[in-house]
C-alpha angles and dihedrals in degrees: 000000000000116000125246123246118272113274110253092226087184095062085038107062090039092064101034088054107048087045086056092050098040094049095035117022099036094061085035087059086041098051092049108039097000129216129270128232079260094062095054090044095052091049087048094056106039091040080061093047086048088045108045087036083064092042104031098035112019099040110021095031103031108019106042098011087225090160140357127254142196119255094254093052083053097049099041081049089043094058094038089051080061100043086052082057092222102137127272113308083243086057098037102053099034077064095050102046089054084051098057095041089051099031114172099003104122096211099053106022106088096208102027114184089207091060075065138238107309092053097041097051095035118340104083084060096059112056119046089259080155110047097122090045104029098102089036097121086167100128101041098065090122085065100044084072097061114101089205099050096042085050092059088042102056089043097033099127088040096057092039092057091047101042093043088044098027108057088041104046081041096052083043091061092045091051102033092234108096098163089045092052094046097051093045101029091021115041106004097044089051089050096054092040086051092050108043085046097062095041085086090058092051113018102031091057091049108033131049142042129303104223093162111020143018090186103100124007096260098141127197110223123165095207089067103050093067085057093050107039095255089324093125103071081089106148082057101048089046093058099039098029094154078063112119080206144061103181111047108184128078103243088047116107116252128135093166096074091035088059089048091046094049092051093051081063095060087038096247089121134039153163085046103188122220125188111237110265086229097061085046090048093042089051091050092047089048094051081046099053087044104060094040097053086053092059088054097056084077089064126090098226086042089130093062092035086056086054101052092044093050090055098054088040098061095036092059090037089051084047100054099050080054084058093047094050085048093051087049090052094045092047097058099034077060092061099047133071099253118159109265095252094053092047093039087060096048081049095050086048093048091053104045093051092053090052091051090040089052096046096047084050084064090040094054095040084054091051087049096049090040086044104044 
């Protein structure tokens, strides 16, 4: 039988502990003195500094380079990475890269859904699974030459022990109510960031829809992304991971990239990279066709149905990277100083395309729903 990595006691007792106190000693302290309307707000608020600095600066700036920020937003996310006590950004985003180029193989992939729900939500924290790779900084080379994430490296456990004792003792002074600020701001708010953090690790490998992708379990799941400050939308991000975004349309939750987009207005961010409408629009046909292709294999004239189904796919796939290169060419023609009759035409064009784009959308989703 082989024997199971060594226990990180360390990790262990962090997280055992803080659980305890969350779950005990915050309703016990409740329950004895009560907490004011403060007390909520301030939990509130640094459980969404802890949060965004894992979302906004760990995963979409460090770990995937999906835009390009000023020094002062890397060092206010640097110090909240640390307040959130989820390892060094170096650390953090050398382990999810890995995660993302070995997804679901349980003996690459760090946090693996298909080693199941504990593990990957926890699990994989607890016992030492990374002892022969866990100093191999190989693939985050780009970072190590970042002043600001080799300083937080290097001072990581300083600056977590300032940051998780600091802010709350501080806001307990300025609120004459230490005890009460360390249980809410302290314990209770590093419990929940902890948690809905690594519910995209577990849940959002495991509940929710797969618009863009079935290779690997990254769901997408709505619920979630108010947890995890627009982190659910997880099917999406695994298959556009260079996106700045997760949720790409206007109504999705997700504060993350409206906090990257604002800053790019006051020039503190910068080179925010989107993924082409076209290659979105392409992945969602192609699970479409997919699926659908699968339910007509049940018919007896499936062959023919297929067919018919793989014509209108490409046509609409082969007119939607027209509309993209049109886009492309309106977009541009709209910065730049053109006549009024020769933008007007590129305008006319642009226009007429969307409409019969968005015609021949309707006309495929009715195929799928008479042919399934």
């Amino acid at each position: 039988m082989k024997n199971k990595p060594a226990i990180l006691w360390t990790n262990l007792l962090v997280f055992l502990l803080t659980f305890l106190v969350a779950v005990i000693g915050v309703p016990l302290y409740a329950y004895l003195y009560g907490f004011d309307t403060v007390h909520w707000v301030a939990t509130i608020l640094t459980l969404g500094y802890a949060g965004m600095s894992i979302t906004v600066g760990y995963h979409r700036l460090w770990a995937h380079k999906t835009y390009e920020a000023h020094p002062i937003v890397q060092f206010i996310l640097a110090l909240g990475g640390a307040f959130a006590l989820q390892n060094s950004a170096l650390h953090w985003s050398s382990d999810h890269r890995v995660h993302h180029k070995f997804v679901d193989q349980n003996d690459k992939d760090p946090y693996s859904a298909k080693k199941g729900f504990w593990f990957s939500h926890i699990g994989w924290m607890l016992r030492d699974y990374q002892a022969n790779t866990y100093s191999d900084y190989s693939n985050v080379r780009d970072l190590q030459k970042n002043k600001i994430v080799m300083w937080q490296h290097k001072h990581y456990l300083a600056l977590a022990i300032l940051m998780n004792f600091g802010v709350p003792l501080l806001l307990g002074v300025i609120y004459n109510d230490i005890w009460g600020m360390l249980l809410t701001v302290g314990v209770l708010r590093l419990v929940l960031s902890h948690h809905f953090t690594f519910f995209i690790n577990s849940l959002a490998h495991i509940w929710g829809s797969q618009p863009y992708t079935d290779k690997n379990t990254a769901k997408d799941n709505g619920a979630l992304a108010f947890l995890t400050y627009g982190e659910g939308y997880h099917n999406y991000h695994h298959i556009f991971e260079t996106d700045y975004r997760n949720g790409i349309l206007w109504w999705q939750f997700d504060p993350s990239k409206w906090f990257i987009k604002g800053c790019s207005y006051l020039g503190l961010t910068k080179n925010l990279r989107k993924v082409p409408e076209a290659k979105i629009a392409a992945a969602k046909l192609q699970m479409q066709k997919y699926r659908t292709e699968h339910k007509l294999l049940e018919k007896p004239d499936h062959q023919e149905l297929i067919a018919k189904l793989e014509v209108e796919y490409q046509h609409l796939v082969e007119r939607i990277k027209l509309f993209g290169q049109v886009k492309k060419e309106y977009l541009i023609a709209k910065k730049q100083k053109m006549s009024d009759a020769a933008f007007s035409d590129i305008k006319e064009n642009y226009k007429q395309l969307k409409q019969q784009i968005s015609e021949q959308q309707k006309q495929w989703q009715q195929t799928i729903m008479q042919l399934a």
